[in-house]
N, CA, C and O atoms as CSV, one atom per row, in Angstrom:
chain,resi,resn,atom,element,x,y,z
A,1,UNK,N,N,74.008,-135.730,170.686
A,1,UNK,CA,C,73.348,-135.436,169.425
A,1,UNK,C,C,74.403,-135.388,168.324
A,1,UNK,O,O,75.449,-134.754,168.465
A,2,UNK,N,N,74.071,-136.138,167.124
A,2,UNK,CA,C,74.929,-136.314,166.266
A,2,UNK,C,C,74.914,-134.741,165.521
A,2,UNK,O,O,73.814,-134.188,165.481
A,3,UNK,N,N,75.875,-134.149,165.045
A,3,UNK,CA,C,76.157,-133.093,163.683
A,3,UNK,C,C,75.528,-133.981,162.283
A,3,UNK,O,O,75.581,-135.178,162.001
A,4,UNK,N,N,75.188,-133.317,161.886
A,4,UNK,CA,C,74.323,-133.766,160.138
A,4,UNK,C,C,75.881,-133.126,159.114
A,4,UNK,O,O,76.615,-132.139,159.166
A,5,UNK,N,N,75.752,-134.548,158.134
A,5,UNK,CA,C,76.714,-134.088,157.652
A,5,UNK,C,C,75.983,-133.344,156.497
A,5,UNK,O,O,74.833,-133.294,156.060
A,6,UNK,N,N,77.645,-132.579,156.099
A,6,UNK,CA,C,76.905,-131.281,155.916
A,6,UNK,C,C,76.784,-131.357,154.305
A,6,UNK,O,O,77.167,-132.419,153.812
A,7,UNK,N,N,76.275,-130.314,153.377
A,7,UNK,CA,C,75.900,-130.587,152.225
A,7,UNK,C,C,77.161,-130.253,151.167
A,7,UNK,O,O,77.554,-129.097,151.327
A,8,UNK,N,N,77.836,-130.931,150.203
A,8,UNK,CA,C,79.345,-130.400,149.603
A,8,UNK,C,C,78.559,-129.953,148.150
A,8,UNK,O,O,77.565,-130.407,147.584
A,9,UNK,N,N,79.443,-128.907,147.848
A,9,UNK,CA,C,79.270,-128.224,146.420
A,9,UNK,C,C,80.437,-127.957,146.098
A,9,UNK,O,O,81.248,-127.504,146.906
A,10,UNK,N,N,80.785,-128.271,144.492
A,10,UNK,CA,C,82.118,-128.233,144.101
A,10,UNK,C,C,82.294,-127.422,143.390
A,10,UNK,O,O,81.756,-127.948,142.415
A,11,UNK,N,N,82.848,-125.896,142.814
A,11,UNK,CA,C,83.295,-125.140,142.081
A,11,UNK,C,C,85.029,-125.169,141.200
A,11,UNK,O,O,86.059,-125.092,141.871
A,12,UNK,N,N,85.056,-125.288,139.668
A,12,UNK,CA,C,86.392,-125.262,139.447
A,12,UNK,C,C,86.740,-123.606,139.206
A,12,UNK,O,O,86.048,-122.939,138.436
A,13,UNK,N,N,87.955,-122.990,139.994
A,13,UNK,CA,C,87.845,-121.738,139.837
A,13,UNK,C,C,88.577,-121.987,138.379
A,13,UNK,O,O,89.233,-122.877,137.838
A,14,UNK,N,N,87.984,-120.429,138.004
A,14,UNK,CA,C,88.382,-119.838,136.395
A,14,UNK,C,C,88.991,-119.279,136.006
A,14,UNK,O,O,89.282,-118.738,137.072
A,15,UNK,N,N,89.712,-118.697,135.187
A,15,UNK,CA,C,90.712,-117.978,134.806
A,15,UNK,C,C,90.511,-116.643,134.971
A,15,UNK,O,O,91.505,-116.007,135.322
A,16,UNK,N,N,89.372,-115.971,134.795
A,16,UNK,CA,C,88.919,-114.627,135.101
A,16,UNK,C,C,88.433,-114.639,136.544
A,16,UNK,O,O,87.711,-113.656,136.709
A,17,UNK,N,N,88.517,-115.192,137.387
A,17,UNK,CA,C,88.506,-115.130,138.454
A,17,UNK,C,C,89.952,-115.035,139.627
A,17,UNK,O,O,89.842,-114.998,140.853
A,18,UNK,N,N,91.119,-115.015,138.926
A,18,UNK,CA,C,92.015,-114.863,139.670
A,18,UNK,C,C,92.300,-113.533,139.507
A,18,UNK,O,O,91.692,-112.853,138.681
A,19,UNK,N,N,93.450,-112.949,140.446
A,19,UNK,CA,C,94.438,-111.843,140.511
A,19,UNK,C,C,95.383,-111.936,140.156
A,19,UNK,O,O,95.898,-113.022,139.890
A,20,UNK,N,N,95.973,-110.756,140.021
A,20,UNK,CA,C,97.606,-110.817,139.707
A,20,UNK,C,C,98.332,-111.849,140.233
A,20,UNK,O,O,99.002,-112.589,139.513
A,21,UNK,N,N,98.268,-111.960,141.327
A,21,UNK,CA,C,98.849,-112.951,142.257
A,21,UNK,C,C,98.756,-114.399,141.610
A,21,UNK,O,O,99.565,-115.317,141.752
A,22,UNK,N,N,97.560,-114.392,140.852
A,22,UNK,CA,C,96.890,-116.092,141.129
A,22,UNK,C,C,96.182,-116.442,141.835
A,22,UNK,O,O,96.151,-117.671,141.786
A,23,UNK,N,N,95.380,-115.970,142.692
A,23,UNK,CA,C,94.340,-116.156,143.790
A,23,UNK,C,C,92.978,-115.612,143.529
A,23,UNK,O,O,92.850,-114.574,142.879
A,24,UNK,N,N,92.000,-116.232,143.981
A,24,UNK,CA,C,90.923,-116.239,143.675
A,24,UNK,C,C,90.576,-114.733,143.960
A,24,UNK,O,O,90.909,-114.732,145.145
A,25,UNK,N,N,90.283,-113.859,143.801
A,25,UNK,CA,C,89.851,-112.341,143.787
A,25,UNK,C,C,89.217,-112.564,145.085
A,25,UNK,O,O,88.787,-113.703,145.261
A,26,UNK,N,N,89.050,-111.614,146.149
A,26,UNK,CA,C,88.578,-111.835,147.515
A,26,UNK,C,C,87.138,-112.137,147.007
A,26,UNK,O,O,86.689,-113.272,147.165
A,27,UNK,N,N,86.274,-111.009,146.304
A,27,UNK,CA,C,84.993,-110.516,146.195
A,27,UNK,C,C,84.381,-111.529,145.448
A,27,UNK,O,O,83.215,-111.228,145.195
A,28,UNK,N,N,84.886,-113.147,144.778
A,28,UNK,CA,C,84.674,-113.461,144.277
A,28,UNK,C,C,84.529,-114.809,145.504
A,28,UNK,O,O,84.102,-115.786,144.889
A,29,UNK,N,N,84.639,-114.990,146.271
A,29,UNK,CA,C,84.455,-115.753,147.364
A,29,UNK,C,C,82.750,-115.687,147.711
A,29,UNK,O,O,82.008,-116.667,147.767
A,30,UNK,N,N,82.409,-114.431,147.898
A,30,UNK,CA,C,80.848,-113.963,148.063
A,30,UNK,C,C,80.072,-115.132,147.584
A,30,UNK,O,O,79.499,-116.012,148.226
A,31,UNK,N,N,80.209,-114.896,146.033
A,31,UNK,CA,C,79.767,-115.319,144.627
A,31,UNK,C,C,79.413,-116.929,145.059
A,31,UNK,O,O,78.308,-117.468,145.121
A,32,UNK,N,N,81.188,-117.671,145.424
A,32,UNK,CA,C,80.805,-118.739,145.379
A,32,UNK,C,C,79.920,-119.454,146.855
A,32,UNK,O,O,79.539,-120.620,146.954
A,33,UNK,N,N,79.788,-118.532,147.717
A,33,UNK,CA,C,79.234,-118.727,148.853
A,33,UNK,C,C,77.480,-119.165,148.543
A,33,UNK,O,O,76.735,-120.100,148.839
A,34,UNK,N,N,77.361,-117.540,147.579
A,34,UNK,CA,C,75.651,-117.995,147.103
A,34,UNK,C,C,75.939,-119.103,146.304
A,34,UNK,O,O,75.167,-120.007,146.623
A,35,UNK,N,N,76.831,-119.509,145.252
A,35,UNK,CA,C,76.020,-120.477,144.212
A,35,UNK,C,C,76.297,-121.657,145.165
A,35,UNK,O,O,75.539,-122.479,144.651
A,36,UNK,N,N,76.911,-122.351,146.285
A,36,UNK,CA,C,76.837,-123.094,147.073
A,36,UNK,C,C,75.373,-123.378,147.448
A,36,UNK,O,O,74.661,-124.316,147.089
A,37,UNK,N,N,75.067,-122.235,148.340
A,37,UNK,CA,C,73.852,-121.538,149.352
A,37,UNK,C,C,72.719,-122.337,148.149
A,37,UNK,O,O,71.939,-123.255,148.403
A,38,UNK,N,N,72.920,-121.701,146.909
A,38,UNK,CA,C,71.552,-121.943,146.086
A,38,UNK,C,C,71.437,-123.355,145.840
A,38,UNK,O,O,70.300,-123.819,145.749
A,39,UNK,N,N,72.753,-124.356,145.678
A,39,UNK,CA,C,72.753,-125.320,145.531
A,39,UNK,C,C,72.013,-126.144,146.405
A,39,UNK,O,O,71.055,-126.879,146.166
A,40,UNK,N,N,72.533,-125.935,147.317
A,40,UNK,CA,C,72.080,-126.544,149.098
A,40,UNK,C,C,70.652,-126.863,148.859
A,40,UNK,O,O,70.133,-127.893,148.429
A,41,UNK,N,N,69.927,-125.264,149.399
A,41,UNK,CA,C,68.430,-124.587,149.185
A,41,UNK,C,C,67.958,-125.627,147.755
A,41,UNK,O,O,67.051,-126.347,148.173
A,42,UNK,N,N,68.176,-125.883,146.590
A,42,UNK,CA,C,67.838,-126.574,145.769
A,42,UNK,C,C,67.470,-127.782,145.856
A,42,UNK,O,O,66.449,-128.288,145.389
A,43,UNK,N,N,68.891,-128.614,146.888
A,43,UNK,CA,C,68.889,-130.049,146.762
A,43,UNK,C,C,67.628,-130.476,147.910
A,43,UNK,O,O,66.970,-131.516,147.870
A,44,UNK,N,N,67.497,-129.364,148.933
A,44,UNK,CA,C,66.883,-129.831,150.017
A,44,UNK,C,C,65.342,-129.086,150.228
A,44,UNK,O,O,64.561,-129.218,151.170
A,45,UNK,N,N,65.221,-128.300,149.051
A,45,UNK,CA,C,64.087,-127.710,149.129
A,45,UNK,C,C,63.059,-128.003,147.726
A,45,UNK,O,O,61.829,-128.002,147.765
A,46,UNK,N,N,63.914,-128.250,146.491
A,46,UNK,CA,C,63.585,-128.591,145.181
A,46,UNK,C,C,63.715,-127.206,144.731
A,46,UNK,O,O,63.713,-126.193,145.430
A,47,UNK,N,N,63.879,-127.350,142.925
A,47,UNK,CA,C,64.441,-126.528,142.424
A,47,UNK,C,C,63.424,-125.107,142.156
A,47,UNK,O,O,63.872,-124.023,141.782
A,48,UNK,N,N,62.084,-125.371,142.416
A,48,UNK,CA,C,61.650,-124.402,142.311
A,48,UNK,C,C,61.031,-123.382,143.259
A,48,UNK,O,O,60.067,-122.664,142.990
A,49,UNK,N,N,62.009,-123.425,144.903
A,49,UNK,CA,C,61.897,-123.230,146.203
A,49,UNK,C,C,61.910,-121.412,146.399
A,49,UNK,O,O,61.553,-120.676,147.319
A,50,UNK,N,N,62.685,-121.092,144.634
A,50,UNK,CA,C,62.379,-119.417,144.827
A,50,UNK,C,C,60.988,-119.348,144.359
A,50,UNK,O,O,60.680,-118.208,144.705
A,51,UNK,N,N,59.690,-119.985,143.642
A,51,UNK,CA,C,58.914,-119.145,143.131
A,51,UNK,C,C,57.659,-120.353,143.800
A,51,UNK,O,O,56.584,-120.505,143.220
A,52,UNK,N,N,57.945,-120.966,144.808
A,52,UNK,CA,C,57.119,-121.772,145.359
A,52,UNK,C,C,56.119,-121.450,146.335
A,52,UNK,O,O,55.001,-121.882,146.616
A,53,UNK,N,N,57.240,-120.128,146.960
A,53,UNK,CA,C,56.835,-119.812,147.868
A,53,UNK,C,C,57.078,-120.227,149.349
A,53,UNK,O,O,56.567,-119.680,150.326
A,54,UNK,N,N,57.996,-121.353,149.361
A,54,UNK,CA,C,58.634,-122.096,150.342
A,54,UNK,C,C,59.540,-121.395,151.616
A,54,UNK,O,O,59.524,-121.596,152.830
A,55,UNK,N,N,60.370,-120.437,150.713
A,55,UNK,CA,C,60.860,-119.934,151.073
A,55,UNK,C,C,61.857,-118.472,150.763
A,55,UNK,O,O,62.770,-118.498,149.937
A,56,UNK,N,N,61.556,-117.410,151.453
A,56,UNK,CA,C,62.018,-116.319,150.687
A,56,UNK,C,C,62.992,-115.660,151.833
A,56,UNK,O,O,62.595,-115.490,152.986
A,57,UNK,N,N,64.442,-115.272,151.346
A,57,UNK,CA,C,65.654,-115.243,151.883
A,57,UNK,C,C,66.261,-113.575,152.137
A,57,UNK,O,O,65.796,-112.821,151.282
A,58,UNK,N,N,66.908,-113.091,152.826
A,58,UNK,CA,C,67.837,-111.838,152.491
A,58,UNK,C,C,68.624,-111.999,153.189
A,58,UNK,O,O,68.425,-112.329,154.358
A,59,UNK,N,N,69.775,-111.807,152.666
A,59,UNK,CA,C,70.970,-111.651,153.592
A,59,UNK,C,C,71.221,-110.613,154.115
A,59,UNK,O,O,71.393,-109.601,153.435
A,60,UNK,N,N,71.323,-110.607,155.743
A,60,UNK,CA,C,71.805,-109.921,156.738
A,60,UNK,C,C,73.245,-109.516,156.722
A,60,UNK,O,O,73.595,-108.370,156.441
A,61,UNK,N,N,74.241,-110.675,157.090
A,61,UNK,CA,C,75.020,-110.485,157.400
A,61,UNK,C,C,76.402,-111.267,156.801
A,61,UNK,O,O,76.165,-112.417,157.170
A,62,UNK,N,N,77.125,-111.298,156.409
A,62,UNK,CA,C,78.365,-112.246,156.044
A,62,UNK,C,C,79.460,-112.253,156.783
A,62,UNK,O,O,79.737,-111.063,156.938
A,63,UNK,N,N,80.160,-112.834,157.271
A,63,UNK,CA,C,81.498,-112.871,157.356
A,63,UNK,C,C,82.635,-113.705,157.175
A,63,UNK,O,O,82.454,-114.805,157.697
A,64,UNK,N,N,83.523,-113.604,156.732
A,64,UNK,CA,C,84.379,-114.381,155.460
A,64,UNK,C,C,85.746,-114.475,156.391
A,64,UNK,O,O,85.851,-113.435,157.041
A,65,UNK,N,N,87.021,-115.573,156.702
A,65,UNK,CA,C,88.340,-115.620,157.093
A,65,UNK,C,C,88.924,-116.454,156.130
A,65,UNK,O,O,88.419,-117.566,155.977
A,66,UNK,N,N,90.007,-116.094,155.370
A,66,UNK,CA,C,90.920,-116.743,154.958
A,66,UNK,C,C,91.711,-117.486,155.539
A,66,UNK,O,O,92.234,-117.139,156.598
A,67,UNK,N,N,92.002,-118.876,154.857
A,67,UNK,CA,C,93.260,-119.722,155.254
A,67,UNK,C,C,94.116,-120.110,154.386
A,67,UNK,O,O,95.161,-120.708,154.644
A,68,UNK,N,N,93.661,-119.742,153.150
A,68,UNK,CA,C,95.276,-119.891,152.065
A,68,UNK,C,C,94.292,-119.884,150.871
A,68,UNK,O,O,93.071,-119.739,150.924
A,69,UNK,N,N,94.856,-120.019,150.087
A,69,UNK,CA,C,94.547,-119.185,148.636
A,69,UNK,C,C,94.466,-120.829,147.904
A,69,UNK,O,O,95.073,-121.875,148.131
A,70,UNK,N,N,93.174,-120.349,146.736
A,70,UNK,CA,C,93.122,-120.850,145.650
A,70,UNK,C,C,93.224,-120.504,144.275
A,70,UNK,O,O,93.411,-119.290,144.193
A,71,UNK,N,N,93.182,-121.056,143.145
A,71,UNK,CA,C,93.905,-120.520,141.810
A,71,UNK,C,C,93.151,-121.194,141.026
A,71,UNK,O,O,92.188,-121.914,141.289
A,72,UNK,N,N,93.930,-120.766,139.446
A,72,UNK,CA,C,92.995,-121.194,138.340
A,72,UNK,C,C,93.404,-122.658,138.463
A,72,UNK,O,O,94.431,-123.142,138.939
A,73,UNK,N,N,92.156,-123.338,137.817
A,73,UNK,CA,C,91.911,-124.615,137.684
A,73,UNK,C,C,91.555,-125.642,138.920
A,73,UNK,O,O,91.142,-126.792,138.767
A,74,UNK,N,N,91.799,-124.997,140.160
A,74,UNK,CA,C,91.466,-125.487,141.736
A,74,UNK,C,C,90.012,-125.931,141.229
A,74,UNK,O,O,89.434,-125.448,140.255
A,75,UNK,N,N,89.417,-127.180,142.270
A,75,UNK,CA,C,88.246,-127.533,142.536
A,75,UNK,C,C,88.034,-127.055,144.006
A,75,UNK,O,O,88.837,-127.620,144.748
A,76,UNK,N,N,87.230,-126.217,144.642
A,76,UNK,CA,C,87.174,-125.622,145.364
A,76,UNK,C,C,85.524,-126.451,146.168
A,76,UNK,O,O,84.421,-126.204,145.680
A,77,UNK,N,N,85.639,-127.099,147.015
A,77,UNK,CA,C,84.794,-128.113,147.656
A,77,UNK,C,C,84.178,-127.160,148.957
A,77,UNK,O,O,84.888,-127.030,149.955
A,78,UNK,N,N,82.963,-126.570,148.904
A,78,UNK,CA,C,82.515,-126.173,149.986
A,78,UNK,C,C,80.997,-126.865,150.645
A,78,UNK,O,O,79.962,-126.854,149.978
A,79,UNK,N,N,81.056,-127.343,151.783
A,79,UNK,CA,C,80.861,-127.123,152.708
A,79,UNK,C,C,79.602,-126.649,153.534
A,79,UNK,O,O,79.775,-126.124,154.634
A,80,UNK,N,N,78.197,-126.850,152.955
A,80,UNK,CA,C,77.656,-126.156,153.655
A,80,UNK,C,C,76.490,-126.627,154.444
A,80,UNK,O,O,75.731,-127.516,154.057
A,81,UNK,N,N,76.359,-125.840,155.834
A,81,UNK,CA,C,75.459,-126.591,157.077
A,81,UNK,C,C,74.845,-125.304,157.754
A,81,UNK,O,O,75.543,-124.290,157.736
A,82,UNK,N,N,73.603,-125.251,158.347
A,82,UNK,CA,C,72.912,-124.583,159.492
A,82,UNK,C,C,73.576,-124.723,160.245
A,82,UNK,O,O,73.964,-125.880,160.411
A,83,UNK,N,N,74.133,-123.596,161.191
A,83,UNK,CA,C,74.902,-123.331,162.468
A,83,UNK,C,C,74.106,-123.042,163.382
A,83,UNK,O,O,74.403,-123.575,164.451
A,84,UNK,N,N,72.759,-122.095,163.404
A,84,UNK,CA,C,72.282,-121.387,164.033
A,84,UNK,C,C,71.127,-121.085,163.911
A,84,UNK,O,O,71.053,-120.212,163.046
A,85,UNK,N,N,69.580,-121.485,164.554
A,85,UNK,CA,C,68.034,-120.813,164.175
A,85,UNK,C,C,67.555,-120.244,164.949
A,85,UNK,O,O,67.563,-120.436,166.165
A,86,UNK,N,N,67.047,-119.424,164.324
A,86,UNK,CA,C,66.759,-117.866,165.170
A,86,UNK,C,C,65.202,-118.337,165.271
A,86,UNK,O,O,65.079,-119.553,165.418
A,87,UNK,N,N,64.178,-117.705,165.226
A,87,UNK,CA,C,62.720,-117.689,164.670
A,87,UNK,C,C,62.675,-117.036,163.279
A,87,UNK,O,O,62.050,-117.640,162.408
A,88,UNK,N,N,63.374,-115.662,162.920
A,88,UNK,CA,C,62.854,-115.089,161.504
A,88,UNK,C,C,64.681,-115.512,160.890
A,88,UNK,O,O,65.052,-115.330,159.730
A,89,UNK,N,N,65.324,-115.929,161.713
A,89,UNK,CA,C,66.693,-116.048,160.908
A,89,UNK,C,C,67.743,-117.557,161.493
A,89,UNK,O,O,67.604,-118.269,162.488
A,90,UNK,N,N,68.622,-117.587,160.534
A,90,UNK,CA,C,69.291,-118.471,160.511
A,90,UNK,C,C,70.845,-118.020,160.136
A,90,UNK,O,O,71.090,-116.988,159.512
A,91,UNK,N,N,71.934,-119.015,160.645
A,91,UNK,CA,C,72.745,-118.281,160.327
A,91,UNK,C,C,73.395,-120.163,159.589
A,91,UNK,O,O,73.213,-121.307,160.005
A,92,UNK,N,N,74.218,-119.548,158.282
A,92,UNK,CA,C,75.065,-120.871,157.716
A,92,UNK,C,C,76.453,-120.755,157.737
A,92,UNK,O,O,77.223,-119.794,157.723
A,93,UNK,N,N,76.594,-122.014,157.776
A,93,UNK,CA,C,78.635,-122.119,158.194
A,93,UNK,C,C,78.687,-122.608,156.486
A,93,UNK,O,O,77.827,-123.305,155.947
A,94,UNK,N,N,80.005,-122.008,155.773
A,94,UNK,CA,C,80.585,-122.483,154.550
A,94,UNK,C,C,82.054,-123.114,154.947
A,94,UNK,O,O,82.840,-122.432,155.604
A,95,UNK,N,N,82.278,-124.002,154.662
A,95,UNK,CA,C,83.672,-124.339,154.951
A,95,UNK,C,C,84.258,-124.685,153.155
A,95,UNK,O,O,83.910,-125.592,152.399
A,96,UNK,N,N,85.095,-123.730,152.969
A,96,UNK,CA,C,85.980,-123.449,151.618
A,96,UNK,C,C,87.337,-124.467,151.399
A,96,UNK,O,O,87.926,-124.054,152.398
A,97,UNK,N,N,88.071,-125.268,150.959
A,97,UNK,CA,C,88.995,-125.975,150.811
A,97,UNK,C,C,89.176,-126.803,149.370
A,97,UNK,O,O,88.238,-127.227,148.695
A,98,UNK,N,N,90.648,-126.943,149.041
A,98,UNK,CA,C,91.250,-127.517,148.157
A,98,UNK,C,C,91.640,-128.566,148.233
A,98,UNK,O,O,92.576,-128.733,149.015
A,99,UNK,N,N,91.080,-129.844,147.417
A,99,UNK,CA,C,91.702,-131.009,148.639
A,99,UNK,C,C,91.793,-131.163,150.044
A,99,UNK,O,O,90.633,-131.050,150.443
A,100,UNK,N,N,92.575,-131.368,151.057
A,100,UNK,CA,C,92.554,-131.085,152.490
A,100,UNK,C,C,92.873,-130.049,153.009
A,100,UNK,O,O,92.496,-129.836,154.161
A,101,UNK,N,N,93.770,-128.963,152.221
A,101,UNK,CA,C,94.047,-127.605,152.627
A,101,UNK,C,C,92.191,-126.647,152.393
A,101,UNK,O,O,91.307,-126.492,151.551
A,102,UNK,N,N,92.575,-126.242,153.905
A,102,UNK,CA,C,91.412,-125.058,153.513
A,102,UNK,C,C,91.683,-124.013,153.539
A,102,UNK,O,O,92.677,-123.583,154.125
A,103,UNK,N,N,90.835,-123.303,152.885
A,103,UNK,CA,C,91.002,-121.750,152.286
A,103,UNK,C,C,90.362,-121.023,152.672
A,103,UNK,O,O,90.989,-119.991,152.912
A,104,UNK,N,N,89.015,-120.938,152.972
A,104,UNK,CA,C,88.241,-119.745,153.612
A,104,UNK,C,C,87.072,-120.752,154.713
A,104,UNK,O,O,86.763,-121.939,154.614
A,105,UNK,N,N,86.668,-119.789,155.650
A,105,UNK,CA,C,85.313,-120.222,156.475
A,105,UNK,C,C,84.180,-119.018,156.145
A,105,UNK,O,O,84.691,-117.928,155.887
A,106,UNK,N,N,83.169,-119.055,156.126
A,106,UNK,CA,C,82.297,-118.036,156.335
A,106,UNK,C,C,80.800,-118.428,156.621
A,106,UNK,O,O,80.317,-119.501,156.259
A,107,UNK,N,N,80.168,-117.529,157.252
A,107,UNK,CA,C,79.127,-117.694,158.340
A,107,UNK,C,C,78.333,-116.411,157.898
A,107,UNK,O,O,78.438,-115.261,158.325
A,108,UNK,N,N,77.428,-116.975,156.829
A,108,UNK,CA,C,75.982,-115.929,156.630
A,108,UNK,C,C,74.360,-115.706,157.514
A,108,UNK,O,O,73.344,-116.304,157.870
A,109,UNK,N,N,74.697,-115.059,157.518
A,109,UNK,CA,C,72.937,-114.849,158.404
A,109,UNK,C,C,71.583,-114.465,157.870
A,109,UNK,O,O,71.023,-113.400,158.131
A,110,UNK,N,N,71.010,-115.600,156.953
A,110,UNK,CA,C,69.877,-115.050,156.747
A,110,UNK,C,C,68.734,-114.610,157.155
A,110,UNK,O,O,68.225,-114.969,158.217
A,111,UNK,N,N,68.279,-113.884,156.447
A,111,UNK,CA,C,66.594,-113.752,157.326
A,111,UNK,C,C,65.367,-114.078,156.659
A,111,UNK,O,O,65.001,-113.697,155.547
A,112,UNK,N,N,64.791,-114.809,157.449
A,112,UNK,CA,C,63.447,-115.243,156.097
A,112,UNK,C,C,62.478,-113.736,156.125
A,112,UNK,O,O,62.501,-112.978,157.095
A,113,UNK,N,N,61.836,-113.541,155.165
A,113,UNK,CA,C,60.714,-112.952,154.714
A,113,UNK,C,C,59.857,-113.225,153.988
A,113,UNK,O,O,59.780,-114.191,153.229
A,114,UNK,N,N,58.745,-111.934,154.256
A,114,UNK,CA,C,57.387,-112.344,153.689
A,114,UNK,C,C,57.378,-112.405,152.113
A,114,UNK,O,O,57.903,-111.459,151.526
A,115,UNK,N,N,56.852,-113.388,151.405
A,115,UNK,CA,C,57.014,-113.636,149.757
A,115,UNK,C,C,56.898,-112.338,149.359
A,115,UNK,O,O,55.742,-112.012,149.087
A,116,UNK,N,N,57.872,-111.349,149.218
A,116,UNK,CA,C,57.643,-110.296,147.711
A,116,UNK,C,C,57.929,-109.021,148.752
A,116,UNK,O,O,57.924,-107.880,148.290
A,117,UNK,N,N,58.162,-109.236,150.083
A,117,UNK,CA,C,58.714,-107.925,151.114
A,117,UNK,C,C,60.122,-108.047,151.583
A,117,UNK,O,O,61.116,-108.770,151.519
A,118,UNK,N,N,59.715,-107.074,152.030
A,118,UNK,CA,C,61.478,-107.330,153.542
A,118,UNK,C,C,60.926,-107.808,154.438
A,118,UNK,O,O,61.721,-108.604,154.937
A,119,UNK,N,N,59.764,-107.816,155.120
A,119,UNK,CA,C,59.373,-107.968,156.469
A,119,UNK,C,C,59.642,-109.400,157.047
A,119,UNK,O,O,59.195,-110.382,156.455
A,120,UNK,N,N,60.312,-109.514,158.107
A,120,UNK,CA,C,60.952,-110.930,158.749
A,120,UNK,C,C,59.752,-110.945,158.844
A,120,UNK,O,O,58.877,-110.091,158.984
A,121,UNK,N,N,59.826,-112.964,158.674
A,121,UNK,CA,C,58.706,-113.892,159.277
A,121,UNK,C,C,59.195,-115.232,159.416
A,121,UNK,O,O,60.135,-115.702,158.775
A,122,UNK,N,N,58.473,-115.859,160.335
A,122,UNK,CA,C,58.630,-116.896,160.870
A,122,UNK,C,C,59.496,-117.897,159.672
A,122,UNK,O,O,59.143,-117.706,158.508
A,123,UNK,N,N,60.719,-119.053,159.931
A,123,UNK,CA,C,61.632,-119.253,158.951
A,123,UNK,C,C,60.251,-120.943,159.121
A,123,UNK,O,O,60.272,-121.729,160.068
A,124,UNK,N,N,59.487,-121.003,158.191
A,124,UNK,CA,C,59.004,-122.175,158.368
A,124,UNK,C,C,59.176,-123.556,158.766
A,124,UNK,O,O,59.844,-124.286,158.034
A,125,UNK,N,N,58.744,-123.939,159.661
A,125,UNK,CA,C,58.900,-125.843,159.810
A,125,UNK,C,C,59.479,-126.654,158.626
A,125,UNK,O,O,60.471,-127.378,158.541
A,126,UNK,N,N,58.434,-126.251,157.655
A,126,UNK,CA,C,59.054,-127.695,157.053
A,126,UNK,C,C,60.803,-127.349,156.142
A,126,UNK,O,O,61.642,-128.033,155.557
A,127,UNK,N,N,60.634,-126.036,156.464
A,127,UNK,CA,C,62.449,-125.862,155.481
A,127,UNK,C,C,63.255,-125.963,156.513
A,127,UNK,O,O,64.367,-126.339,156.141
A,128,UNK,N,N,63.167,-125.751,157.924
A,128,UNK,CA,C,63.649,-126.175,159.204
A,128,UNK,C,C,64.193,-127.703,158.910
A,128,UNK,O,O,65.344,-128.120,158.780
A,129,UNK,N,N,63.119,-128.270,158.864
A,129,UNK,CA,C,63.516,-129.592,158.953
A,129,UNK,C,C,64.477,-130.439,157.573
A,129,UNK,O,O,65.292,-131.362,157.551
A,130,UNK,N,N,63.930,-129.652,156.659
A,130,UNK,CA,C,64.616,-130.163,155.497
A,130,UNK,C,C,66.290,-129.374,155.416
A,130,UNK,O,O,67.150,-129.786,154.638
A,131,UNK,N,N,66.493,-128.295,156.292
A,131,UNK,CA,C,67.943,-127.844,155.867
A,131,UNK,C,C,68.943,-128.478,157.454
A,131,UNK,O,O,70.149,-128.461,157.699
A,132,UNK,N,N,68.164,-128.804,157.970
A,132,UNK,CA,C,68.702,-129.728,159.354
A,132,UNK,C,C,69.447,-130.993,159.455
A,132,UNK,O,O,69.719,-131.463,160.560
């Protein structure tokens, strides 16, 4: 079985987004994880997939590893694919990098729910198939 290649989103980091150092602020990694995530969800669901009713999201879980640092003016190319389907959840791989050096991995776990609750529910067929 072939891997689907996966969906790329490009961010240029900003000047208020670095540290002392020059590096992208950790907490600011999050950030670009969702506007990726939303991108994705957009291209493969259409843009109006939050109020459609298609599909309604919460994040469970995150977890984030560094592999080297990015800075102001970097184009920061991530990366993003379904790793994992649960029935009420899913989990996504981000792969973070600068050119060929990469910089961070991280692996969110969403959970679908019912339009306008918390309550897990079934992550529907047809967004199954469209984020696959």
């Amino acid at each position: 079985m072939s891997t689907p290649t996966p969906f790329r989103h490009q961010i240029r980091v900003r000047y208020g987004e670095v540290d002392m150092q020059r590096h992208v602020f950790n907490a600011h990694y999050l950030a670009y994880v969702d506007d990726a995530c939303d991108a994705w969800l957009r291209s493969a669901l259409g843009d109006d997939y939050l109020t459609s009713g298609a599909l309604d999201i919460v994040l469970k879980r995150a977890d984030i590893t560094w592999h080297g640092a990015a800075g102001h003016g970097d184009v920061l190319a991530i990366d993003v694919a379904v790793r994992r389907w649960g029935r009420t959840s899913f989990d996504v791989g981000f792969e973070g990098s600068v050119g060929e050096r990469p910089v961070f991995s991280a692996v969110v776990t969403y959970v679908a729910v019912a339009p306008g609750t918390t309550e897990p529910a079934p992550v529907p067929e047809a967004v199954r198939s469209a984020l696959s």
